[in-house]
N, C-alpha and C positions, 0 to 999 in steps of 0.2 A: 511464430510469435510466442507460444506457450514455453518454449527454451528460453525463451527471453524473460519471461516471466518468470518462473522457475529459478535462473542465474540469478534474479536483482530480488527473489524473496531471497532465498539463499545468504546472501550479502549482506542485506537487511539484518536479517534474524542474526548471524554471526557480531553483524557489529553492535547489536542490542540483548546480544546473550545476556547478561546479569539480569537486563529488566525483562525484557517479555517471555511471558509463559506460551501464548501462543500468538500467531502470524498467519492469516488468509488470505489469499489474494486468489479472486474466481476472474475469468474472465470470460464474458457473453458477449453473442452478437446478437444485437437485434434489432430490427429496422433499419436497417442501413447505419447503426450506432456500434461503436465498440463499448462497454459496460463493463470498467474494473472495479467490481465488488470486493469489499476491503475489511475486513474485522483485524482487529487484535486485543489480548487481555494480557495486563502487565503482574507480573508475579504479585508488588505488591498488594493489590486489591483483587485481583480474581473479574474485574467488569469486562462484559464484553463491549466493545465500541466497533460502531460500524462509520464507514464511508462510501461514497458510491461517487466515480467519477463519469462521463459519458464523454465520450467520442463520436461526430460525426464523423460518416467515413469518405467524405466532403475532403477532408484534412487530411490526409496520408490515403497515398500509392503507391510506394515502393515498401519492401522492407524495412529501408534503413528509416523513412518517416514511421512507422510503425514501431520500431524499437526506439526511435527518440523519443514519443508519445507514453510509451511505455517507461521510458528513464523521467521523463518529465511527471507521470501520475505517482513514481515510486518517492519524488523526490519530495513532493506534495506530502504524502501518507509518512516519510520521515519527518516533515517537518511539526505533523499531528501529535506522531509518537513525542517527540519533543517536548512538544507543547501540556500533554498529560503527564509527561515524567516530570514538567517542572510546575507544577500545578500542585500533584503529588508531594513535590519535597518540600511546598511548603504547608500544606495541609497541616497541622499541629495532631489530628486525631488520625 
């Protein structure tokens, strides 16, 4: 799974090259949970922002459920980055 991870940062980071300075995505297992731990900070402000998504592992057995969960948390976390780059643009300060 951590190839999967790795591919869809990877991805990520390239199609938001101009905005973000940095990009983390940890991923834990704990308690029977998968835990994709999520920071990024956008060039223009320097902040760091976190998210934390949880998986039970209830939900996925196979690989391929496990990398959809995984496409599914990434698409979440672009939808944030989004969300603070348009917040950002209209900030006046």
């Amino acid at each position: 799974m951590q190839g999967t991870i790795d591919r869809l940062s990877q991805e990520l980071s390239e199609r938001y090259l101009i905005y973000l300075e940095t990009l983390l995505v940890e991923l834990v297992s704990e308690g029977g949970e998968l835990h994709f731990q999520c920071g990024f900070s956008l060039r223009g402000d320097h902040v760091l922002r976190t998210c934390k998504f949880a998986i039970s592992s209830t939900e996925w057995s196979t690989d391929a459920e496990r990398d959809a969960i995984a496409a599914a948390v990434f698409e979440e976390l672009e939808h944030f980055i989004d969300e603070v780059i348009a917040e950002n643009q209209q900030d006046p300060n």
